[in-house]
Structure formats: structure tokens, C-alpha cells
Backbone bond lengths (Angstrom), bond angles and torsions (degrees), N, CA, C in turn:
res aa  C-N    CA-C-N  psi(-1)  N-CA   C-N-CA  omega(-1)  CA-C   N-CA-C  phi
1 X - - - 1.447 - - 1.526 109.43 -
2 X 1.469 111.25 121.53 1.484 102.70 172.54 1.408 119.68 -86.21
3 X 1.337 116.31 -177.59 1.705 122.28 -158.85 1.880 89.82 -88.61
4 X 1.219 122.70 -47.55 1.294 121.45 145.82 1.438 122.21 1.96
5 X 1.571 112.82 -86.98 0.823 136.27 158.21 1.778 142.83 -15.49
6 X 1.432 86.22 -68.21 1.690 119.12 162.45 1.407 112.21 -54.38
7 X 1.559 120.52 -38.96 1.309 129.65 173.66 1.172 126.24 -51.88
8 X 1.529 123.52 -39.99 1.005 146.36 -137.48 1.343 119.04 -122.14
9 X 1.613 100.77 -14.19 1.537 113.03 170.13 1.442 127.26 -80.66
10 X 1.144 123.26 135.01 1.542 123.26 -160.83 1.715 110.04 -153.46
11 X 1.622 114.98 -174.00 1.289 79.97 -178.41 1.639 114.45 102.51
12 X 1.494 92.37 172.36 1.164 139.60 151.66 1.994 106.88 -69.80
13 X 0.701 105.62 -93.29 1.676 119.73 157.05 1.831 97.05 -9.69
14 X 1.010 102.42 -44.12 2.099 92.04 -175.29 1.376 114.55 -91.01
15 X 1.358 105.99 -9.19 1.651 107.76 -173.31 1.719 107.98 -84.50
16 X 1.178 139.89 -8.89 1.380 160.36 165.41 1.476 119.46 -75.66
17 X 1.495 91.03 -60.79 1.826 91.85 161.40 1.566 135.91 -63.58
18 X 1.553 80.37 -33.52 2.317 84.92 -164.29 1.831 84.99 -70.28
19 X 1.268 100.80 -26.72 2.245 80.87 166.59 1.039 115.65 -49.86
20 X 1.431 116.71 -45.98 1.649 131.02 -154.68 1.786 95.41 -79.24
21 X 1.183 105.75 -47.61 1.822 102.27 170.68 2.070 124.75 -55.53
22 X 1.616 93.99 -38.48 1.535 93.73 -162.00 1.980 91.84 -76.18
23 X 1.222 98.84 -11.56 1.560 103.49 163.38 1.207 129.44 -39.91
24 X 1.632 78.35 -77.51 1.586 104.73 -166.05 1.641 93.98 -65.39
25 X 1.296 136.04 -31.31 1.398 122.48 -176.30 1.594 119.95 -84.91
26 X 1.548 101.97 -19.91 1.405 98.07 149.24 1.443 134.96 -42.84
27 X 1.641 96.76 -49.45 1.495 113.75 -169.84 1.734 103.02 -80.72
28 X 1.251 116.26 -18.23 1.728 114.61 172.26 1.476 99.28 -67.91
29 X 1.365 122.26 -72.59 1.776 118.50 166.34 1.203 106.68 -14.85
30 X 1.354 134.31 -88.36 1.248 140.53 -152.57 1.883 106.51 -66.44
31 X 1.108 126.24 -25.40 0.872 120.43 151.43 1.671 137.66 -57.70
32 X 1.419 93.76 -35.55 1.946 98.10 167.80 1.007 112.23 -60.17
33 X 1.359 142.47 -45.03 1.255 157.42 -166.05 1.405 91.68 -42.57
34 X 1.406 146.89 -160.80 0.977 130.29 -80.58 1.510 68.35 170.63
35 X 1.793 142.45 120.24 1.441 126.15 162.10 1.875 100.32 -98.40
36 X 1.323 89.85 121.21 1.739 89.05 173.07 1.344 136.16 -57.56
37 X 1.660 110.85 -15.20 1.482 98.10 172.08 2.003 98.97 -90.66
38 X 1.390 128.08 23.44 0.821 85.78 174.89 1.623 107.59 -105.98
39 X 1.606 127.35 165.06 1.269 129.66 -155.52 1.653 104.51 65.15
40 X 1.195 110.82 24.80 1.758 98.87 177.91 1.605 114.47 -159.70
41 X 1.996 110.06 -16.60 1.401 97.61 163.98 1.929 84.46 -144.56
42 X 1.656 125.68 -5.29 0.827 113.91 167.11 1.611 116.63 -152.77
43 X 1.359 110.10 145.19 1.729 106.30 166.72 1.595 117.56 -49.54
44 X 1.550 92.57 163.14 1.656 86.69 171.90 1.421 118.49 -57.82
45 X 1.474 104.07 -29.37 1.204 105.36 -159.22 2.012 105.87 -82.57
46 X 1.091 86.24 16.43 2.090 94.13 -178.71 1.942 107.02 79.67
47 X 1.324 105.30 -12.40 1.315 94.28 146.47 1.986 149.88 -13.22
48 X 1.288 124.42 76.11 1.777 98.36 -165.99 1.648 110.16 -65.98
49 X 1.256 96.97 148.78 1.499 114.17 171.38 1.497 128.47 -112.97
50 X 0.932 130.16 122.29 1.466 148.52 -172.21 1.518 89.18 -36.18
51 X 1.601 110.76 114.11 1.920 113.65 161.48 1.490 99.72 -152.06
52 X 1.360 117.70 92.81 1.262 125.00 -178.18 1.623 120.95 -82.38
53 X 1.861 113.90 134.54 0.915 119.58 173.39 1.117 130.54 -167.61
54 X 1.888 144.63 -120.08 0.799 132.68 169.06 1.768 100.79 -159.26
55 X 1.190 80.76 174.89 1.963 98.05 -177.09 1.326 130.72 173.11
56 X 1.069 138.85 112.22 1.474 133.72 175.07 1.808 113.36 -64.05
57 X 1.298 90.94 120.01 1.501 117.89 178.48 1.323 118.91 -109.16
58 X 1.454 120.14 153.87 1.219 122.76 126.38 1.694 161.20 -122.15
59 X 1.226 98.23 96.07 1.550 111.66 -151.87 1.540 112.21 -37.04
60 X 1.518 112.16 138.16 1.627 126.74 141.82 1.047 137.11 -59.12
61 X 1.446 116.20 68.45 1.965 117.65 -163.51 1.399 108.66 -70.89
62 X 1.343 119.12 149.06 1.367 111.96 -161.14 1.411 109.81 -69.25
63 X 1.432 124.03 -7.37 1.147 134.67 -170.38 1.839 116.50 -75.55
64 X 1.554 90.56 -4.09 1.639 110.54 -169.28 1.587 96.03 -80.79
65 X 1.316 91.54 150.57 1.996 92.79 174.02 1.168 101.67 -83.20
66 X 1.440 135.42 12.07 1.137 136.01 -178.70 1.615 110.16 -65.49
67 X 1.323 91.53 -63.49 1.396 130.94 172.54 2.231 100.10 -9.78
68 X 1.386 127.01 -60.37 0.985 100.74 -157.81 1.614 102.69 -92.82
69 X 1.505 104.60 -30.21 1.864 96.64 166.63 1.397 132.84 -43.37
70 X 1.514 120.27 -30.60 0.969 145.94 178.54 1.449 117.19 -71.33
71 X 1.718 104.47 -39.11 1.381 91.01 -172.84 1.441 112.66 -90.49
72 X 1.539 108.81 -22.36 1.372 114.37 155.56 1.324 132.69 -48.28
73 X 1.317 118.07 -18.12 1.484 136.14 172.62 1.670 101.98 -70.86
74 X 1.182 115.35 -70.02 1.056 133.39 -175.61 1.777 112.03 -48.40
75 X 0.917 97.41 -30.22 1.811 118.73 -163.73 1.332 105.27 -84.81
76 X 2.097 110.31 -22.45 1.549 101.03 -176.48 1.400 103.90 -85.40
77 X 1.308 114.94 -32.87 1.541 112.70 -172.15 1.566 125.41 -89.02
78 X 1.821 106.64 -5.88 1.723 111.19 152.21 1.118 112.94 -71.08
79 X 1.660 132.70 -28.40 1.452 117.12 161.74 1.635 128.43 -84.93
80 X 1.344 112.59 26.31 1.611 118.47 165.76 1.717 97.91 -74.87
81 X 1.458 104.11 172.38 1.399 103.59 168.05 1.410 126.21 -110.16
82 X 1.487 107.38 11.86 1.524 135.61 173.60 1.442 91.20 -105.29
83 X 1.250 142.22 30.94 1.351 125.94 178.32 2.148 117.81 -109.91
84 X 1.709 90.10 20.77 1.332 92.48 174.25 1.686 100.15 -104.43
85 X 1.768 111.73 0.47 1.709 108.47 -179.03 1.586 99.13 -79.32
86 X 1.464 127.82 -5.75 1.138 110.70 -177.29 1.948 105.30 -106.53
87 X 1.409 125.70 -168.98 1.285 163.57 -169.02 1.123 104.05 -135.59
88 X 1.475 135.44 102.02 1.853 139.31 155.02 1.461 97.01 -64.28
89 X 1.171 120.29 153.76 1.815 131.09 175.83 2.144 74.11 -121.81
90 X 1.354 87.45 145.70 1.598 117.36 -164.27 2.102 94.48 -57.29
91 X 1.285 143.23 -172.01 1.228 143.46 152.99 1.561 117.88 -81.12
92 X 1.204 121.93 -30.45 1.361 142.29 165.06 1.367 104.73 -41.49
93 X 1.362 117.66 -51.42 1.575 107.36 -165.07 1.776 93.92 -96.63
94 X 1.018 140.68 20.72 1.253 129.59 167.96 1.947 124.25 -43.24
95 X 0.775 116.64 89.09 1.398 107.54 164.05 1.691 141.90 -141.39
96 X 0.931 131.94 -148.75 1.165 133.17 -173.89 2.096 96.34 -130.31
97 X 1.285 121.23 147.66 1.077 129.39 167.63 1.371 124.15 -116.45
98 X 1.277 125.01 108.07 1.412 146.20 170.46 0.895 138.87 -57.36
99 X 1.324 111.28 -23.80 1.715 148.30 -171.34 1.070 133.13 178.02
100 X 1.075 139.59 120.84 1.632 143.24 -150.08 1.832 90.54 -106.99
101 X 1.496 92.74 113.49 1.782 106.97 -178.54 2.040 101.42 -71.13
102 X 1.670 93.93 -120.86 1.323 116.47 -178.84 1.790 126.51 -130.86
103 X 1.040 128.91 111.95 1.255 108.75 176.61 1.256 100.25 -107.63
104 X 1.501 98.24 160.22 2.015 113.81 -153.74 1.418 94.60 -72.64
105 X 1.519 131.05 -41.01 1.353 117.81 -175.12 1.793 115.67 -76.74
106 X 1.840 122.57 -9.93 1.221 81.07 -179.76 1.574 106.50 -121.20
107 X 1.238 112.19 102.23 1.344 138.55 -167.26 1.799 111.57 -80.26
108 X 1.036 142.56 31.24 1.967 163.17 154.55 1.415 75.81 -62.86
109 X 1.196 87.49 149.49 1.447 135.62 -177.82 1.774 102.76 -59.46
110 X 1.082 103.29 -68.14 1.974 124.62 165.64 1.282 126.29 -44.45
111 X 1.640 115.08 -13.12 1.173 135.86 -177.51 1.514 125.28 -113.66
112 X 1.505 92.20 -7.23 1.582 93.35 179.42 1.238 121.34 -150.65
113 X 1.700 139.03 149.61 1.432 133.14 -161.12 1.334 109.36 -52.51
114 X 1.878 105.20 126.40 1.488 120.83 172.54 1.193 112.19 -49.20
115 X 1.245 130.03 -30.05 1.403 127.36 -171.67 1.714 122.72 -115.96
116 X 1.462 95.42 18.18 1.589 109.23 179.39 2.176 95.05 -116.63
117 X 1.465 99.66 147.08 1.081 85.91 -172.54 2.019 105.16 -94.70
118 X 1.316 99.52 149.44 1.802 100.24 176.54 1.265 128.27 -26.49
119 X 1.218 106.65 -22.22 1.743 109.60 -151.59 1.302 104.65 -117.93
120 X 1.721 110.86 5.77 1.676 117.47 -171.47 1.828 88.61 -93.05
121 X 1.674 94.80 142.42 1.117 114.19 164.06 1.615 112.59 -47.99
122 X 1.725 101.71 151.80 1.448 103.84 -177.83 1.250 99.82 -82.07
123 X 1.463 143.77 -11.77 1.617 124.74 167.10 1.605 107.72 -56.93
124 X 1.521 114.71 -23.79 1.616 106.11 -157.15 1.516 99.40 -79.14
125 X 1.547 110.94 -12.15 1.899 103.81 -155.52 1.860 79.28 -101.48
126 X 1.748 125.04 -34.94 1.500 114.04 165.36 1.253 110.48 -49.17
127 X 1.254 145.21 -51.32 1.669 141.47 -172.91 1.592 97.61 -76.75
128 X 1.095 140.40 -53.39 1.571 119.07 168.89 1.367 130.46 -58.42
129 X 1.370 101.18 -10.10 2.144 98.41 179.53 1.459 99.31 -96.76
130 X 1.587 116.60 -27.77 1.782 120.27 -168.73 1.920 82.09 -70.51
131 X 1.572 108.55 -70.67 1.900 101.59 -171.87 1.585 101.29 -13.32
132 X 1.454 103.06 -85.68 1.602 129.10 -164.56 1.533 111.37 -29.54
133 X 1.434 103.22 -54.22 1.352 103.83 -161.65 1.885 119.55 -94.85
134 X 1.657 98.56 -0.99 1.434 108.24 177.91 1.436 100.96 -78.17
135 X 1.326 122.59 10.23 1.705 110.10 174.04 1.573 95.74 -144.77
136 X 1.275 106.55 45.93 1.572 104.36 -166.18 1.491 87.90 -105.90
137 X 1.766 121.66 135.58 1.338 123.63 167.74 1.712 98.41 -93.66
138 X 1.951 99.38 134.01 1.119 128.38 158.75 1.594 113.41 -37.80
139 X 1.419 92.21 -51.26 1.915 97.51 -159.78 1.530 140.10 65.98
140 X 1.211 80.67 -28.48 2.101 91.86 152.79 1.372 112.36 -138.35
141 X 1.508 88.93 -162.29 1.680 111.57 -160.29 2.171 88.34 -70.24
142 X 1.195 101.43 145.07 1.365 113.66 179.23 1.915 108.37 -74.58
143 X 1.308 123.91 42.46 1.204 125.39 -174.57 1.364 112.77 -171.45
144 X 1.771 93.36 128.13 1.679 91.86 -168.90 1.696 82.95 -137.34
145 X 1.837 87.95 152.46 1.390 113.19 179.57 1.302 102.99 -108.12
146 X 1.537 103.26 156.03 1.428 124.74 -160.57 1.292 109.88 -135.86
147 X 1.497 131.07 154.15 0.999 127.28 153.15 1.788 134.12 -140.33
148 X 1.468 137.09 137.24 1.043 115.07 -167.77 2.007 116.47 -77.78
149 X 1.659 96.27 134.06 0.986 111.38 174.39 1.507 135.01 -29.92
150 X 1.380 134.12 69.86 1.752 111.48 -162.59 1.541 137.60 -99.66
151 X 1.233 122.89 128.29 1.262 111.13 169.33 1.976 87.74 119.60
152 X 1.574 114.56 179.42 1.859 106.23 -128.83 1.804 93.05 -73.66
153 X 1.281 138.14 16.05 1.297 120.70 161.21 1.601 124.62 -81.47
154 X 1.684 114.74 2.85 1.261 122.18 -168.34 1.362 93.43 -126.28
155 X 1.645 113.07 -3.42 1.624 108.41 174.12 1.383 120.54 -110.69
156 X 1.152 117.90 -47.86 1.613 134.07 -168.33 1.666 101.78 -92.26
157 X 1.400 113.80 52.22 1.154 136.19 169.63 1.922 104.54 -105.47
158 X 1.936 100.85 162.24 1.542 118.62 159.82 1.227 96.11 -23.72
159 X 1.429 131.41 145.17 1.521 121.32 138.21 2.014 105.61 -74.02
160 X 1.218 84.46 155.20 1.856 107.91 -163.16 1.247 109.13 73.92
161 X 1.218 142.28 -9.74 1.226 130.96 132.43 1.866 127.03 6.72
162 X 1.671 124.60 115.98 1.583 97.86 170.84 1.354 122.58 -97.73
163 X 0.999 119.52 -173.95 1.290 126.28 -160.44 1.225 118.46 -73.80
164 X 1.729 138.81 97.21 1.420 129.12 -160.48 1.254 98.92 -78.26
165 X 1.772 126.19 149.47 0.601 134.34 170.30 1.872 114.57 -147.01
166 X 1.678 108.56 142.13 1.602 102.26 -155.21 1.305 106.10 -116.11
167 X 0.998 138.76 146.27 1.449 136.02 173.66 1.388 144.09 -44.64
168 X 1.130 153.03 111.01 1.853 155.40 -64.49 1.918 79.56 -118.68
169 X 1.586 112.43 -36.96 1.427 85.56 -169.63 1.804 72.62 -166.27
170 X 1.750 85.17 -171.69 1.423 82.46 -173.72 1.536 120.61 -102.28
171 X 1.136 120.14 34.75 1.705 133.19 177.57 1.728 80.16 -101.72
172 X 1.483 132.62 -53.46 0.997 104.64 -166.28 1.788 121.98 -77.11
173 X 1.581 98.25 -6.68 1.506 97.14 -154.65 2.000 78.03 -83.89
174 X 0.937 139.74 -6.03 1.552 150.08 -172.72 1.357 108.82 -59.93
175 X 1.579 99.50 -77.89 1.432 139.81 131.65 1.677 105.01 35.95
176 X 1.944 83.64 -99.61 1.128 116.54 -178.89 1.299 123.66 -54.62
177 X 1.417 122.10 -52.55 1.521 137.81 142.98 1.563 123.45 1.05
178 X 1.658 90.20 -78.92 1.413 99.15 175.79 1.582 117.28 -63.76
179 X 1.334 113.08 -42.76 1.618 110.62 -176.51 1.423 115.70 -64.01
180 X 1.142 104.09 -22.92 1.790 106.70 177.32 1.531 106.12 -79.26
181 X 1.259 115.46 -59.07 1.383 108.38 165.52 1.680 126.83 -36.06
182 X 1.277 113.16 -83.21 1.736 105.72 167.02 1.710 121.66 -54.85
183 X 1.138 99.17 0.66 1.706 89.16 165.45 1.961 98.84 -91.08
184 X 1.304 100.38 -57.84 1.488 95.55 179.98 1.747 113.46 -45.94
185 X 1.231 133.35 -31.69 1.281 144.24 -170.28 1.824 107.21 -71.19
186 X 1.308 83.22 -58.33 1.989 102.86 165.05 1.689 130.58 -46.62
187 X 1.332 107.42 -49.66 1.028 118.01 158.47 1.342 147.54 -91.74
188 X 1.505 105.37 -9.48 1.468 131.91 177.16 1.514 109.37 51.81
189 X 1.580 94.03 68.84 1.951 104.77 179.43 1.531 83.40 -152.25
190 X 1.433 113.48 106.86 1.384 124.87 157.86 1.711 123.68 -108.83
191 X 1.080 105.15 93.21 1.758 111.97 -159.89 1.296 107.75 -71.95
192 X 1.684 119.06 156.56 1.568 114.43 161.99 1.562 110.94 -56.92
193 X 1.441 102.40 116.94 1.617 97.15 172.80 1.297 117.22 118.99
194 X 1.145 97.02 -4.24 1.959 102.68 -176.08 0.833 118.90 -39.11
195 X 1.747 113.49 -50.34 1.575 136.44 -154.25 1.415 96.05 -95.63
196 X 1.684 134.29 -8.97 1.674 116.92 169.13 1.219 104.11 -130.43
197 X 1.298 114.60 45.12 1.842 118.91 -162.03 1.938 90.76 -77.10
198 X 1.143 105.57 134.53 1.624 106.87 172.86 1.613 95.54 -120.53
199 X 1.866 90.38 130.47 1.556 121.79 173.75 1.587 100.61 -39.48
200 X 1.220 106.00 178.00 1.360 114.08 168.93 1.838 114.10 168.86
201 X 1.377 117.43 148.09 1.361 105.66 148.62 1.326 113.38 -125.96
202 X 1.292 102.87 155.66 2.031 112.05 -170.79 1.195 111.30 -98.07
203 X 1.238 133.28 121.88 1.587 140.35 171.82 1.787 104.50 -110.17
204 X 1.074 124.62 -34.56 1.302 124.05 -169.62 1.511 131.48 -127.65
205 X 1.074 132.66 160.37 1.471 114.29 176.11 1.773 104.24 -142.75
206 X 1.185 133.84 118.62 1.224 131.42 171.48 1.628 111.10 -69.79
207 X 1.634 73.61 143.09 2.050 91.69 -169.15 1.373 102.87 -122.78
208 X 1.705 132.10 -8.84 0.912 121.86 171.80 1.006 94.69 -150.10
209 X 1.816 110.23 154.47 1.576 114.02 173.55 2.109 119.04 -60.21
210 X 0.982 103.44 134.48 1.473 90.40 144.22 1.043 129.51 -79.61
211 X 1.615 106.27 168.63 1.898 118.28 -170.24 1.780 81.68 -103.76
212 X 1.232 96.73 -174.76 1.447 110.62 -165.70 1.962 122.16 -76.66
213 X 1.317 73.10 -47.67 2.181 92.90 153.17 1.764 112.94 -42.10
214 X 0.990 93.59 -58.09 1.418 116.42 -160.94 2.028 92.37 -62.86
215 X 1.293 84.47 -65.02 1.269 82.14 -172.62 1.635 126.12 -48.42
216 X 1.149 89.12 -54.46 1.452 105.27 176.84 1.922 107.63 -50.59
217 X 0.974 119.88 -27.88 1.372 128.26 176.10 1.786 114.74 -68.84
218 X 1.426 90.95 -56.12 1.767 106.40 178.27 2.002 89.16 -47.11
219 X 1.366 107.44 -79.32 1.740 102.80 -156.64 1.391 97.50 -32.84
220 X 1.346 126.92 -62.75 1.780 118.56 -173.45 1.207 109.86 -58.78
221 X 1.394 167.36 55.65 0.926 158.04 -123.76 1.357 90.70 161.49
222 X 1.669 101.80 -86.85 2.256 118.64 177.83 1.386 88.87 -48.63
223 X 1.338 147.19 -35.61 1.673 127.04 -148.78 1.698 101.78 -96.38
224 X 1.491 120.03 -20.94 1.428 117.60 176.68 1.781 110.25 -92.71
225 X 1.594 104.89 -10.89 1.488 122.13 -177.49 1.433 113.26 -82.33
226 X 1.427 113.34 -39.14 1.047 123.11 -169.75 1.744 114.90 -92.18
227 X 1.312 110.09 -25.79 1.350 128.72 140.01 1.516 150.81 -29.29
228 X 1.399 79.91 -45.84 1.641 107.51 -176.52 1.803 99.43 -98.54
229 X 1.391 109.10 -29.95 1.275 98.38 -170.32 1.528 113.08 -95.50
230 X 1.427 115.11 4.23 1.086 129.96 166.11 1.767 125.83 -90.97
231 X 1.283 100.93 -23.40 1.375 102.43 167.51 1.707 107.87 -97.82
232 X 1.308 133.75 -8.28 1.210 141.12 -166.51 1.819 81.53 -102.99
233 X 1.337 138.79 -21.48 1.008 120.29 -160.89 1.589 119.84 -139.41
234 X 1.126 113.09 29.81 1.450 137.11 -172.61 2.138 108.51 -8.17
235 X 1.187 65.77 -71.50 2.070 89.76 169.45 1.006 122.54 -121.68
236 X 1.603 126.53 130.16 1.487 131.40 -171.78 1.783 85.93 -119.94
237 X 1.426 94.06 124.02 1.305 108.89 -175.17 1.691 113.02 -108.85
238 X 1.258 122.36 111.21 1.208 119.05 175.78 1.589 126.69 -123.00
239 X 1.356 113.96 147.27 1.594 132.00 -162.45 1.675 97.33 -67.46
240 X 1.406 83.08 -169.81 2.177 92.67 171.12 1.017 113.50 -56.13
241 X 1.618 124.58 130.10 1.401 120.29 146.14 1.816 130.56 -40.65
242 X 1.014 118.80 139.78 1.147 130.88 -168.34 1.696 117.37 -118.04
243 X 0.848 119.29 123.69 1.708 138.12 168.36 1.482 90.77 -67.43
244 X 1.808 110.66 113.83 1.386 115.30 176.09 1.658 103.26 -134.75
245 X 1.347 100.16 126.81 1.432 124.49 163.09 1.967 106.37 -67.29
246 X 1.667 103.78 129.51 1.687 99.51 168.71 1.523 111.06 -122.78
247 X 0.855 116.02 154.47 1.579 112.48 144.99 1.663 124.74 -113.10
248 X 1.163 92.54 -2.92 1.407 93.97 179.33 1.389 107.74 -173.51
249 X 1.601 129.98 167.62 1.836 123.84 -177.79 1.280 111.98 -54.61
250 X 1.652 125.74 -11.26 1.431 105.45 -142.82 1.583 102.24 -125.04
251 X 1.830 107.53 33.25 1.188 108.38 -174.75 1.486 92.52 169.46
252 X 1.664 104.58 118.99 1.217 134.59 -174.02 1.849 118.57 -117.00
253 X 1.463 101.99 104.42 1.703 92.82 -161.01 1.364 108.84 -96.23
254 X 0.870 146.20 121.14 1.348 145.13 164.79 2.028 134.39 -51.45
255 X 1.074 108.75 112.37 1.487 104.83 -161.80 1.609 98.61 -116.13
256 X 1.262 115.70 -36.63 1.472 93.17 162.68 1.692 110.81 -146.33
257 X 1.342 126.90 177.56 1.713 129.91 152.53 0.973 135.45 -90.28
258 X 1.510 157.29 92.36 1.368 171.29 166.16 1.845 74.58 -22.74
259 X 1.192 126.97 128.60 1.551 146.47 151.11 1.476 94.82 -126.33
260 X 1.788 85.99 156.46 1.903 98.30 158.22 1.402 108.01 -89.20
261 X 1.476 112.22 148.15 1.289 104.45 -174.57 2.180 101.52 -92.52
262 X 0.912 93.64 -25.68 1.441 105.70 153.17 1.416 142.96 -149.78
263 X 1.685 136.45 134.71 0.647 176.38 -104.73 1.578 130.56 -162.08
């Protein structure tokens, strides 16, 4: 919508939009604020910064048909001209998150193993989740379906925001349920949010606020992106979760596979 535009609305016809504006200027506010990974997973300048930890994932191998919807996603919003306020995370680290591990800086009580003490190095809580989880049963089939989120909860989001995406049906959203639960039980890390944690994969990270133009541009932009990558992408199909070592966003290593031990 141009500012043009906005001008010109009146009416009946303006009482629908100036919602859609006190929005979007909500979302300019919340954008000044302050983005928390920055000074903590990136410079202002979109720089990555060393924040080592762990997390069960599940990777986007390039071998996924995911692979070209995705990069087309990615590809609409490197050609905006607000597209130097964001940080791309590489295609390599593409994935989905299963379980939100530990990162070394945020050390709360809620954030880190009940039975590891605060002040232990993050290698010690990596060698207690690899113990735990090298005899950990999968319990299902090693493959879960996905789907992208559609319509204004996957739009009228943060800009840099990633892409939510919810589970194909509800055997899988079950699935998922349960495995998050006995992983949290297993490891004794029950986070704020467990119980409304929304899927997602990350392509981007905002490094500077948008102005209100801008913004208003990005949602039309995510709403034909998210569109396209939803009919280009019906089901996003992904392998075993994986126990991944980080040192930083832009590279996710894999140390072991959650399998069922029976089947």
C-alpha cells in the first residue's frame, strides 16, 4: 500500500484499513525496541557472533524438494531495497526445531538442565544430553510431515521473523506433542512455552528496524511469499531429529539421531 494511497482512503473503505495502519505502527514500535539477538547471536551490523550450544533439530538437506521453494522465498526479500536491514542464515543451516536445547549465555533457571548445575560449562550439559539421549527411544517412525502455516498468523508477524510452520494433520501434531514432552522429561529442561512452542524454520534475522513504508511493503511481499511457498510446498517432509552441537546461528552440527529402538 502506498502513502498515496493511505491518503486517499476515506469512508467506510478507511475504517478497515486505519486497523491495518495502527498495526503496522504497532509493529514499527516494536521494532525500535531493541532486537535481542543483537550483541548476543549478531552485530548490528548482521555480523554472527560466537553463542555456543545445543538443540535438537531437524535439518533441510539440500536433497529436500524443499530446498528450491525456500530459496525462492528467500530470493524475494534479497531483492527488496530494505533487504540490507536483514542477516540471511547460510541454506546449510536450514531447519526445523524439535526442541529448544541450551545456549551458553542464557543461564535462568527455565533455560537450563534441572539437574546440571548453572555454572557448569555448556560442554558438560553437551556430554549429559549425548549420555541421555544415546539410549533414547524414538518411538515412532523417524519422519515427520510438515506444513506451511497460511493466512495473517504467518504474515502480520516481527519482520525477520521465520517461517511458522504446523503439522500435516493431527496424528502428526500428537507425534510431535509427545516427543517434545519426553524429551523435556529426559533431559530435565522444561522451557517457557513448551506447551505453545510454534514450529518454524529461520532464513533471516532483522538488524534494523523498519520505518512504516517499509514495513507495510515487507507484509505484501511475506503474504505472496508465503503463498507461493505453500502451494509450491504442500508437505515439508523431514528425516530424524538430530542432537546438534552450535557455535554460532550459522551452522548446526550434528552429534547424534533420535531413532526408535523399536518399531
Amino acid at each position: 500500500m502506498t502513502r498515496r494511497h493511505v491518503l486517499h482512503l476515506s469512508g467506510a473503505a478507511a475504517v478497515g484499513s486505519l486497523a491495518g495502519l495502527r498495526s503496522l505502527a504497532a509493529s514499527a514500535a516494536d521494532g525500535a525496541k531493541p532486537f535481542p539477538w543483537i550483541g548476543t547471536k549478531f552485530t548490528p551490523d548482521g555480523q554472527v557472533l560466537r553463542c555456543p550450544g545445543n538443540t535438537i533439530i531437524c535439518h533441510i538437506e539440500p536433497s529436500n524438494p524443499a530446498t528450491a521453494p525456500l530459496a525462492a522465498f528467500r530470493a524475494a526479500l534479497e531483492a527488496e531495497p530494505y533487504a540490507h536491514k536483514f542477516t540471511f542464515t547460510p541454506p546449510s543451516s536450514y531447519h526445523m526445531t524439535v526442541f529448544e536445547g541450551v545456549i551458553d549465555f542464557n543461564r535462568k533457571p527455565s533455560l537450563w538442565p534441572a539437574d546440571l548445575a548453572l555454572d557448569a560449562p555448556v560442554e558438560a550439559c553437551n556430554r549429559l544430553f549425548i549420555e541421555k539421549l544415546e539410549a533414547f527411544d524414538l518411538g515412532c517412525e523417524p519422519r515427520f510431515r510438515m506444513k506451511v502455516l497460511e493466512g495473517d498468523g504467518n504474515v502480520d508477524v516481527r519482520p525477520g521473523a521465520g517461517i511458522y510452520l504446523v503439522p500435516a494433520d493431527e496424528s502428526e501434531a500428537t507425534k510431535l506433542r509427545r516427543l517434545r514432552d519426553r524429551l523435556s522429561d529426559l533431559l530435565k529442561l522444561h522451557q517457557p512455552g513448551h506447551d505453545t512452542y510454534k514450529f518454524h524454520t529461520t532464513q533471516t534475522y532483522a538488524i534494523k528496524p523498519l520505518d512504516e513504508i517499509e514495513t507495510s511493503r515487507y507484509r505484501a511481499v511475506r503474504r505472496d511469499s508465503i503463498n507461493a511457498l505453500a502451494a509450491a510446498m504442500p508437505v515439508l517432509e523431514l528425516g530424524a531429529p538430530e542432537l546438534c552441537l552450535f557455535n554460532d546461528m550459522f551452522a548446526f552440527n550434528p552429534r547424534l539421531y533420535l531413532r526408535p529402538r523399536q518399531l
